[in-house]
C-alpha positions as protocol buffer text, in pm:
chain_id: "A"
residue {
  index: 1
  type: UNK
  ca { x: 640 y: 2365 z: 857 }
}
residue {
  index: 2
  type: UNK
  ca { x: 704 y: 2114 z: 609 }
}
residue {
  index: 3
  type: UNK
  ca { x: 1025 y: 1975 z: 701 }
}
residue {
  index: 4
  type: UNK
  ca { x: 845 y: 1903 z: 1044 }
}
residue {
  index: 5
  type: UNK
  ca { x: 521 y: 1736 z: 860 }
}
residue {
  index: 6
  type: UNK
  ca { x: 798 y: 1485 z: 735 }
}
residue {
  index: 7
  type: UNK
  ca { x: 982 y: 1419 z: 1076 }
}
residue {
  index: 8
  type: UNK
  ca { x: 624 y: 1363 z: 1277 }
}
residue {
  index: 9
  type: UNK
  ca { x: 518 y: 1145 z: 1016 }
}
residue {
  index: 10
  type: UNK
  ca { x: 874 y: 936 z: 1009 }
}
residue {
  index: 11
  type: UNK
  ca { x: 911 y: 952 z: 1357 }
}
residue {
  index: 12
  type: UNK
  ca { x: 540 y: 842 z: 1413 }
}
residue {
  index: 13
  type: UNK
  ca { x: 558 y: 560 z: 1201 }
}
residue {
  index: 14
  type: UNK
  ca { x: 868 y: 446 z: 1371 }
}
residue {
  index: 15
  type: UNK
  ca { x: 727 y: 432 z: 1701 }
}
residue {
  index: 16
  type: UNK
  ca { x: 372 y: 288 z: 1644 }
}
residue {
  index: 17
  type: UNK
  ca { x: 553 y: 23 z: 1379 }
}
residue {
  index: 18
  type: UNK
  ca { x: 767 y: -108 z: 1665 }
}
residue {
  index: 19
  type: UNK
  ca { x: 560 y: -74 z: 1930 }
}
residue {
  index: 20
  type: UNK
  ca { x: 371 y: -429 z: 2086 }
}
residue {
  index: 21
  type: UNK
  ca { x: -21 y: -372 z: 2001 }
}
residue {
  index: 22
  type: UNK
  ca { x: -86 y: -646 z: 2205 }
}
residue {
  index: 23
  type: UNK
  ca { x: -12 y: -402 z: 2541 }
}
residue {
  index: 24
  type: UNK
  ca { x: -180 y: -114 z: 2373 }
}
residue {
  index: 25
  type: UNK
  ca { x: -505 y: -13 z: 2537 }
}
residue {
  index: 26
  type: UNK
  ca { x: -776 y: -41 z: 2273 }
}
residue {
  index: 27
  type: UNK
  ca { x: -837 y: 298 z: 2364 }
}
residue {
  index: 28
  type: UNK
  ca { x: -522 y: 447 z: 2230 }
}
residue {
  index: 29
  type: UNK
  ca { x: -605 y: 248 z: 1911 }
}
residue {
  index: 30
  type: UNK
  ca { x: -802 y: 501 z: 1742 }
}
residue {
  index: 31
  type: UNK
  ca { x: -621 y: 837 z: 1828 }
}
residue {
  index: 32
  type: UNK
  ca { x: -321 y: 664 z: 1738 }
}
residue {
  index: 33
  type: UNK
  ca { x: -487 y: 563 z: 1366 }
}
residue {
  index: 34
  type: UNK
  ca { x: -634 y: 917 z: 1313 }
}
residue {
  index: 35
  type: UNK
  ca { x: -351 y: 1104 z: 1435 }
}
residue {
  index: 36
  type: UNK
  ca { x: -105 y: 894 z: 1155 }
}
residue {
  index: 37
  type: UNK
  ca { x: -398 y: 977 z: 905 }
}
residue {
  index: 38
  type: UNK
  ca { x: -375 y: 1320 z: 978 }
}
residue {
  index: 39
  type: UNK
  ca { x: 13 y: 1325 z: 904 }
}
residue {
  index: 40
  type: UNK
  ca { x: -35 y: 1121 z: 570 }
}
residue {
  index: 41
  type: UNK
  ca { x: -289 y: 1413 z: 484 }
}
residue {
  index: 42
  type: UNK
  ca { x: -33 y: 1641 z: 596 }
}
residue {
  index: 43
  type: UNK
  ca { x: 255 y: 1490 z: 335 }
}
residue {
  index: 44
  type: UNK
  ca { x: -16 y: 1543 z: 71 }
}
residue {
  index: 45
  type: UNK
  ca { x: -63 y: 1899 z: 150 }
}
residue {
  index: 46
  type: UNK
  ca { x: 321 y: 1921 z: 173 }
}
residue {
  index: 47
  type: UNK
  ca { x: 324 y: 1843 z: -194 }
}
residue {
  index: 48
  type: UNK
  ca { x: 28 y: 2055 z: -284 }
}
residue {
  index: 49
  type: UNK
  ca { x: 156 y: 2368 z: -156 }
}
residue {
  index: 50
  type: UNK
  ca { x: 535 y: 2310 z: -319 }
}
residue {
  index: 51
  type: UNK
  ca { x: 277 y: 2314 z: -643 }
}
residue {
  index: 52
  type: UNK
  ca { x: 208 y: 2604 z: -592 }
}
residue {
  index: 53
  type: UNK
  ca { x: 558 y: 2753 z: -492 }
}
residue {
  index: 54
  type: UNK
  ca { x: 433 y: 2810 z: -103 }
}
residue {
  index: 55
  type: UNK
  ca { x: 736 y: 2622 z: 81 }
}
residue {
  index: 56
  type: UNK
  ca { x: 962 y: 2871 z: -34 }
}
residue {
  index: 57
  type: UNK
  ca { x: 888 y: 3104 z: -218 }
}
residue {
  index: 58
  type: UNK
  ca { x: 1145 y: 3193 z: -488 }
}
residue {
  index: 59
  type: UNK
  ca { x: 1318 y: 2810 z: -491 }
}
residue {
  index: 60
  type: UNK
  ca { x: 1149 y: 2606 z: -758 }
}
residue {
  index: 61
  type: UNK
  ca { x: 1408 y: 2403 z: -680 }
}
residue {
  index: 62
  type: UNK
  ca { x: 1360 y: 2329 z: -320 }
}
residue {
  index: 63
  type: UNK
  ca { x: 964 y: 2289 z: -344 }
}
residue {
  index: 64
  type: UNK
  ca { x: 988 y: 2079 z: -627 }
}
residue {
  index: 65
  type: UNK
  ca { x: 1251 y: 1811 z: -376 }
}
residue {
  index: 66
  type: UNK
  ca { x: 992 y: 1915 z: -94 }
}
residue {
  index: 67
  type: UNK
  ca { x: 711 y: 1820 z: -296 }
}
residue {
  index: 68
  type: UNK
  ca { x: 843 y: 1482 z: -476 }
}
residue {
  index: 69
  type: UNK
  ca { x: 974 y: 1342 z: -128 }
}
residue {
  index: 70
  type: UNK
  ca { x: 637 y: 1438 z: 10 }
}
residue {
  index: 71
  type: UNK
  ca { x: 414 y: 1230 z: -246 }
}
residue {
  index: 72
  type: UNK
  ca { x: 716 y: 951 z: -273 }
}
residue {
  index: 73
  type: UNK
  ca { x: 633 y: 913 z: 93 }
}
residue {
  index: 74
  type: UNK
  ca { x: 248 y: 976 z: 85 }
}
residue {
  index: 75
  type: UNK
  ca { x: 193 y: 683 z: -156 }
}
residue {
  index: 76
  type: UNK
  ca { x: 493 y: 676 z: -396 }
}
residue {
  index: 77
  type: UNK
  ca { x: 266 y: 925 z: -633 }
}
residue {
  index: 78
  type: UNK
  ca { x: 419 y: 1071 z: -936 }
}
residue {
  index: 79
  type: UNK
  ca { x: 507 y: 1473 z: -814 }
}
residue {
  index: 80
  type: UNK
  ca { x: 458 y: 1550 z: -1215 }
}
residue {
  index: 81
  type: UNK
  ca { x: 103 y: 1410 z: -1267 }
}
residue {
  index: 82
  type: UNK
  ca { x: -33 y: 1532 z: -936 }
}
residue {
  index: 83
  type: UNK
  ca { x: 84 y: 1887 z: -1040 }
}
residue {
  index: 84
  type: UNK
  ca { x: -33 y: 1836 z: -1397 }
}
residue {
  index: 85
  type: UNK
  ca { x: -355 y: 1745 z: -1280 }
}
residue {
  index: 86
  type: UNK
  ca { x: -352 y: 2013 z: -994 }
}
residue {
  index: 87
  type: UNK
  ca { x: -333 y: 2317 z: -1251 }
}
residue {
  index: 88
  type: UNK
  ca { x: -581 y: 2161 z: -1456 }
}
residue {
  index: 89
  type: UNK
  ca { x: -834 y: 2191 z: -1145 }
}
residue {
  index: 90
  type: UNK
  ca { x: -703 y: 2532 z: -1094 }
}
residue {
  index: 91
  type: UNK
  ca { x: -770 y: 2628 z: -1434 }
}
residue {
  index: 92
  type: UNK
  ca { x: -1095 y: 2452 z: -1515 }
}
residue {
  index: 93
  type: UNK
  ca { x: -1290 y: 2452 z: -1141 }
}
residue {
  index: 94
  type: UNK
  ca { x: -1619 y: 2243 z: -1168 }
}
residue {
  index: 95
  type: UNK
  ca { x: -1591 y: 2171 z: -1552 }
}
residue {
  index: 96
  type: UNK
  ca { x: -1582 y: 1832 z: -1682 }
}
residue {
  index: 97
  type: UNK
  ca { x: -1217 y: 1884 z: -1795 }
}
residue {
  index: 98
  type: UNK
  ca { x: -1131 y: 1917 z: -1385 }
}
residue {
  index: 99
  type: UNK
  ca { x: -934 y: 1629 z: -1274 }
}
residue {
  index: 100
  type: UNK
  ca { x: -1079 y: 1652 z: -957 }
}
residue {
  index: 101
  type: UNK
  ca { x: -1478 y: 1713 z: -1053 }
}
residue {
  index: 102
  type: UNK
  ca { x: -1760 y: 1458 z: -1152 }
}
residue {
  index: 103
  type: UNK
  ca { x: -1774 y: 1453 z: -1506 }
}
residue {
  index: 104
  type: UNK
  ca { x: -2133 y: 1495 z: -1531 }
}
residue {
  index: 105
  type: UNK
  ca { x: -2229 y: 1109 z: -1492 }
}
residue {
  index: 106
  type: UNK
  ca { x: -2042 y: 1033 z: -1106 }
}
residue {
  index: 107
  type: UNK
  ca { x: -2238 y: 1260 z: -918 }
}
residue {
  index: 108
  type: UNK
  ca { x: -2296 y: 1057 z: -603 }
}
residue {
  index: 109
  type: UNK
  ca { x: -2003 y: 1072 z: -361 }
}
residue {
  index: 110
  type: UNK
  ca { x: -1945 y: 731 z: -358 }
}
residue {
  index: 111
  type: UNK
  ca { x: -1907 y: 723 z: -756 }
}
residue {
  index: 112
  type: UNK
  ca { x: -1728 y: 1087 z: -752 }
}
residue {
  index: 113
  type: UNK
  ca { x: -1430 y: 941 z: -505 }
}
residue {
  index: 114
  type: UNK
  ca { x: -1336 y: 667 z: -746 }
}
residue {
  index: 115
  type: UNK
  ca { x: -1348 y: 910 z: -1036 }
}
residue {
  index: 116
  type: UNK
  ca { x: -1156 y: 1149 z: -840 }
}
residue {
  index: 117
  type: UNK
  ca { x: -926 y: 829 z: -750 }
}
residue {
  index: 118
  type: UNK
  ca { x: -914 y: 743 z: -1090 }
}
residue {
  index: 119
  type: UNK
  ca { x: -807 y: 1036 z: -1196 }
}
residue {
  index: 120
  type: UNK
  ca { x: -419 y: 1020 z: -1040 }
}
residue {
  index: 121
  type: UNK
  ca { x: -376 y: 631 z: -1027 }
}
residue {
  index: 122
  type: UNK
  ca { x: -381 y: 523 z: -1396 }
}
residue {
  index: 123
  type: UNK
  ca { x: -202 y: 234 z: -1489 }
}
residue {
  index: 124
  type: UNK
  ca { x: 140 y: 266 z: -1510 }
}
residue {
  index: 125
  type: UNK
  ca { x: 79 y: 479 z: -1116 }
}
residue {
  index: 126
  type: UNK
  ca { x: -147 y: 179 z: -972 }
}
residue {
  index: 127
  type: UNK
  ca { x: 210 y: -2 z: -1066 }
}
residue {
  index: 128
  type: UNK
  ca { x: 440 y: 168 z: -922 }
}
residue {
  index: 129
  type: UNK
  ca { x: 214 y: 239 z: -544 }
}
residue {
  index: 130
  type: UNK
  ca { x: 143 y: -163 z: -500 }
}
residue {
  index: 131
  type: UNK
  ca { x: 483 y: -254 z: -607 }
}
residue {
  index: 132
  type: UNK
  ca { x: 652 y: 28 z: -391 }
}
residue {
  index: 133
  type: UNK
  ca { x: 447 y: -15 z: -106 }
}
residue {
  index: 134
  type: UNK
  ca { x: 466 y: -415 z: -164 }
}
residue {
  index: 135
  type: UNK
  ca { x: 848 y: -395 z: -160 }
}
residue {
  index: 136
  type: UNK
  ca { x: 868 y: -191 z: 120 }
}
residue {
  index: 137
  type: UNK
  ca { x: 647 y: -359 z: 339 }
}
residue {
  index: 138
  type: UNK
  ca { x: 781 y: -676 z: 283 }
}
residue {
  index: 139
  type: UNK
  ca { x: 1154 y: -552 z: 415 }
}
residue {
  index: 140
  type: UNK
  ca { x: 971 y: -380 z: 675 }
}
residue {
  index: 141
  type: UNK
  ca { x: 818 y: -745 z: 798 }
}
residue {
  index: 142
  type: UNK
  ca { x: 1071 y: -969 z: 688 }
}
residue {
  index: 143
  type: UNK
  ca { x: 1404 y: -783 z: 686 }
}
residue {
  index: 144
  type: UNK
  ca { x: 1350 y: -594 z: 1033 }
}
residue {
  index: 145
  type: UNK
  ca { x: 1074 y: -836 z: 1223 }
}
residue {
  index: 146
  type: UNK
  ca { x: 817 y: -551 z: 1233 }
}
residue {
  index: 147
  type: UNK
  ca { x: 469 y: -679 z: 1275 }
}
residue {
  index: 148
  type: UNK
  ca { x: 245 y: -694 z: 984 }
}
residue {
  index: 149
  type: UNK
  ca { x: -73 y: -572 z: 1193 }
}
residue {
  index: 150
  type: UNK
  ca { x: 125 y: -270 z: 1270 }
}
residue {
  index: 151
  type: UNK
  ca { x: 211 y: -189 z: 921 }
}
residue {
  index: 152
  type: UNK
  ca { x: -164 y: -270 z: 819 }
}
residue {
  index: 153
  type: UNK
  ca { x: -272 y: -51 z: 1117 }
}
residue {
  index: 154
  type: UNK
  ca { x: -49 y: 261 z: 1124 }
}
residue {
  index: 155
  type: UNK
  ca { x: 45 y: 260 z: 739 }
}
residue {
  index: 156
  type: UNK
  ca { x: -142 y: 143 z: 518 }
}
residue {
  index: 157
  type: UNK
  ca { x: -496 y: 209 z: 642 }
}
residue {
  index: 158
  type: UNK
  ca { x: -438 y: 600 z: 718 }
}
residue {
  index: 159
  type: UNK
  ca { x: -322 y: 581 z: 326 }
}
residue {
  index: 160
  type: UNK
  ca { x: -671 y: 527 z: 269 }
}
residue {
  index: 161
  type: UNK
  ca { x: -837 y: 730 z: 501 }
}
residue {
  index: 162
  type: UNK
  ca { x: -639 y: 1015 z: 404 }
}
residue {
  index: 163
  type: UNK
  ca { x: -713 y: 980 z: 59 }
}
residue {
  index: 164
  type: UNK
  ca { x: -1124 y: 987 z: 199 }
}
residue {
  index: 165
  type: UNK
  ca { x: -1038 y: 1301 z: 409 }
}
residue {
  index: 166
  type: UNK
  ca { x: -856 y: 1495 z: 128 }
}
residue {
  index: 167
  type: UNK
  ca { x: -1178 y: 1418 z: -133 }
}
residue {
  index: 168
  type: UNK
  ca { x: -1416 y: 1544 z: 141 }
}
residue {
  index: 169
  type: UNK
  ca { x: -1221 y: 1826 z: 258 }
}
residue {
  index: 170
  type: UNK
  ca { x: -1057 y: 1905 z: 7 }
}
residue {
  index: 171
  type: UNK
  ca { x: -1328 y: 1865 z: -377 }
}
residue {
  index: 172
  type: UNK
  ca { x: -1619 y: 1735 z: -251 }
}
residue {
  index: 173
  type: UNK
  ca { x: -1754 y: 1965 z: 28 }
}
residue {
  index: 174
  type: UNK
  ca { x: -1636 y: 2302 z: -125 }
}
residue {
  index: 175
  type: UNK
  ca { x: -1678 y: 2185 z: -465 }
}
residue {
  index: 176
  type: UNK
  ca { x: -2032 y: 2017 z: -453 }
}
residue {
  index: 177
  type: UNK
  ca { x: -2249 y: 2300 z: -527 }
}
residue {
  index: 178
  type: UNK
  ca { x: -2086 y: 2372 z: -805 }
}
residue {
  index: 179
  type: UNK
  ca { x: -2218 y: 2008 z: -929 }
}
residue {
  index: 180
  type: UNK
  ca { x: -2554 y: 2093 z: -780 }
}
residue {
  index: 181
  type: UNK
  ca { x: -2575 y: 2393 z: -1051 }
}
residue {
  index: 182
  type: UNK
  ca { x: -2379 y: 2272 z: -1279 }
}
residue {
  index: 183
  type: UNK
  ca { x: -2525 y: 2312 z: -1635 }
}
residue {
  index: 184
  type: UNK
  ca { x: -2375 y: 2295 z: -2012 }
}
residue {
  index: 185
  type: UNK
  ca { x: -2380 y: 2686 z: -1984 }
}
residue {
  index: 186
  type: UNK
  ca { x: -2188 y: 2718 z: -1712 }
}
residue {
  index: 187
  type: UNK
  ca { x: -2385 y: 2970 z: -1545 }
}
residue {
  index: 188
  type: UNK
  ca { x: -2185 y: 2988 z: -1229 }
}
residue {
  index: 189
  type: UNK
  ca { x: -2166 y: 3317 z: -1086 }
}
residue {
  index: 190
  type: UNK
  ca { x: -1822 y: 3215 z: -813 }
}
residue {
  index: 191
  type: UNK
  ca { x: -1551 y: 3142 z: -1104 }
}
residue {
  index: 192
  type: UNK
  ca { x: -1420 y: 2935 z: -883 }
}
residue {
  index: 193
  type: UNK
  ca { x: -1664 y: 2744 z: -870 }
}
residue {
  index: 194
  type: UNK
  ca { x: -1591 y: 2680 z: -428 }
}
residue {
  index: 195
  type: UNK
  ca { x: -1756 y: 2788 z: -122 }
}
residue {
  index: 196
  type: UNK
  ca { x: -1570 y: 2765 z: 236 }
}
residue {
  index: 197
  type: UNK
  ca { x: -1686 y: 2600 z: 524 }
}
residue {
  index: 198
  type: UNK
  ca { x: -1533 y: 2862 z: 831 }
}
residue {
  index: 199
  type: UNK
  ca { x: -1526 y: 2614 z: 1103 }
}
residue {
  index: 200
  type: UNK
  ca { x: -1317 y: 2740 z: 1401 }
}
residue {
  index: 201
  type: UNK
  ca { x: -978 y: 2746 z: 1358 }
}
residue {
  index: 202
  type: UNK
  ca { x: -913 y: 2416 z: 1557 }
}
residue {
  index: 203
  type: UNK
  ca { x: -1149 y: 2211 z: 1378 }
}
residue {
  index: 204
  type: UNK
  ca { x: -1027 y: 2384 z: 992 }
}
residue {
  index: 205
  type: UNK
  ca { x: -667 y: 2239 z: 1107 }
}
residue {
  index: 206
  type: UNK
  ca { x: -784 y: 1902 z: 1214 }
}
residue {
  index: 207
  type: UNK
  ca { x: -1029 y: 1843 z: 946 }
}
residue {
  index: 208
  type: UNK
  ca { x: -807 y: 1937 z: 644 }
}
residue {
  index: 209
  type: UNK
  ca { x: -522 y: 2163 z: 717 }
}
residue {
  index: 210
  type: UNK
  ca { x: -769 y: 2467 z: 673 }
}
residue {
  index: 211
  type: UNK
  ca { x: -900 y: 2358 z: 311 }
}
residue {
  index: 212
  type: UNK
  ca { x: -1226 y: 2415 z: 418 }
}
residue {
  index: 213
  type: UNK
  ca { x: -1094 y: 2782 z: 308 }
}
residue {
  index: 214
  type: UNK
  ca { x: -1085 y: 2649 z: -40 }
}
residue {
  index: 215
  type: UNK
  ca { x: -1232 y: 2997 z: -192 }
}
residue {
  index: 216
  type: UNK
  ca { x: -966 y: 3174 z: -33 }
}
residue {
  index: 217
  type: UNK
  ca { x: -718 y: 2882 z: -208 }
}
residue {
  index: 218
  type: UNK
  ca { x: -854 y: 2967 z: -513 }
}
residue {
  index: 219
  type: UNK
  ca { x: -849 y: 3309 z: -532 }
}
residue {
  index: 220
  type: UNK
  ca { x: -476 y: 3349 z: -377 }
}
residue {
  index: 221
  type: UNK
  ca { x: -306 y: 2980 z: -416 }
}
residue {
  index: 222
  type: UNK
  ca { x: 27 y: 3095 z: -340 }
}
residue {
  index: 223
  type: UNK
  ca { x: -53 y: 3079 z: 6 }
}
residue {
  index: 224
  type: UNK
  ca { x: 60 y: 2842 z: 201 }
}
residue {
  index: 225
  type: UNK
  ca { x: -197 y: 2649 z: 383 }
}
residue {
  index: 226
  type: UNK
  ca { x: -112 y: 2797 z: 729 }
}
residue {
  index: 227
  type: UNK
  ca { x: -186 y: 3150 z: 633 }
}
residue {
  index: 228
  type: UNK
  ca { x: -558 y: 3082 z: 484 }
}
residue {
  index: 229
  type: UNK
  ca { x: -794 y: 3129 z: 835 }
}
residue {
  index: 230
  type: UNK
  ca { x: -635 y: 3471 z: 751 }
}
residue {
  index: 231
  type: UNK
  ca { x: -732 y: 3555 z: 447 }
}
residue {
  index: 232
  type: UNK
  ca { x: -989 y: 3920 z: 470 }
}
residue {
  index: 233
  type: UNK
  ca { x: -1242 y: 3861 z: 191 }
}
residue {
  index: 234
  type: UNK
  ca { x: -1446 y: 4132 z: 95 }
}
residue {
  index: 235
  type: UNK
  ca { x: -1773 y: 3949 z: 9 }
}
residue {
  index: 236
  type: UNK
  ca { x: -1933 y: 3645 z: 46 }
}
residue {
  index: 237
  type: UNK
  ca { x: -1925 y: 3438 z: -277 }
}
residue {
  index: 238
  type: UNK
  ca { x: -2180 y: 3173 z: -367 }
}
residue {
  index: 239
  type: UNK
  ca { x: -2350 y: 3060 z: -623 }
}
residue {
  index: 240
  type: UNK
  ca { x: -2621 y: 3245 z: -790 }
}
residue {
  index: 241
  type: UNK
  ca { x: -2981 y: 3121 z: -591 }
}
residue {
  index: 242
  type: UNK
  ca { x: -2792 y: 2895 z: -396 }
}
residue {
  index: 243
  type: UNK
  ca { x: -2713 y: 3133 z: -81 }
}
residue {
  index: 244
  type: UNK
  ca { x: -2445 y: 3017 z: 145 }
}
residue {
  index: 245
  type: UNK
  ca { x: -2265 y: 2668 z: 216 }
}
């Protein structure tokens, strides 16, 4: 499943880079944008399941390659600080030491993405995506003629949708009413501190590759992402007085 995440995003990529936008029906424009925004998001989960030793189970080896080609690709990420920061949400759901959660002052969504953001592009990363991306792009346009509208189009702006869909999907929609009771006691009766959303299973793919599962993630994160709409649980968990999401 992985190995063919890669090849539809390559392969993608190749086509809509080459192809003349000019006698593309406007129609196809925005399938053709979500679609390659749906295979970035699909690199990232690449990488977040060879985290957790899901590709293949058994081959640190091979998930860690899997997983650094997959964020190399994604955004030219560092595979080490995305899995440091990865177990440190695992570890600490909801808490102010979680990578991934508010820290008790960005509480609006808008202020929670950049801290979220924040959070895996420090410095020394912020280098290394603009001048990886820069480099590449310009030997995309320059060395092989390929159009920078297309690049703009069907590369770089699904980077940052993705990075939208995999905050929403992914932290802020089962992790929000965590923040909603979050206290300095830490009164939070789910210890994961993450609901699911149990759309149908079409819609679960589409909208994040079945996070919306994200209890069942929690609770058995050697899964790979394929095999959570399967997942029997044997009670609903929410947060105390806060019914379900």
């Amino acid at each position: 499943m992985a190995l063919l995440i890669m090849l539809l995003w390559l392969s993608s990529l190749e086509f809509l880079a080459l192809i003349d936008i000019r006698q593309l029906s406007l129609l196809w424009f925005l399938p053709a944008i979500l679609g390659r925004t749906f295979l970035q998001t699909g690199l990232f989960i690449v990488a977040h399941d060879a985290i957790h030793g899901a590709i293949l189970p058994g081959s640190l080896r091979l998930n860690y390659w899997f997983g650094q080609l997959a964020v190399i690709l994604y955004a030219f990420l560092s595979y080490q600080k995305l899995s440091l920061n990865h177990w440190q949400h695992h570890r600490h759901p909801g808490q102010a030491s979680d990578p991934d959660f508010h820290d008790g002052i960005h509480r609006n969504i808008f202020a929670w993405y950049l801290k979220f953001m924040q959070s895996y592009l420090d410095v020394k990363q912020s280098v290394a995506l603009f001048l990886g991306i820069g480099i590449l792009f310009l030997t995309l346009h320059v060395g092989f003629h390929i159009s920078v509208v297309n690049l703009l189009l069907f590369w770089i702006l699904p980077i940052f949708l993705s990075s939208i869909q995999l905050f929403l999907f992914g932290t802020f929609f089962p992790h929000r009413l965590c923040s909603e009771s979050f206290s300095e006691s830490g009164d939070i009766e789910n210890s994961h501190c993450s609901t699911s959303s149990y759309y149908p299973i079409f819609w679960s793919f589409i909208t994040c590759y079945h996070f919306g599962y994200h209890w069942e993630h929690h609770e058995y994160p050697y899964l790979p992402w394929y095999k959570l709409p399967f997942v029997q649980k044997s009670k609903q968990h929410t947060f105390r007085g806060l019914g379900n999401f």
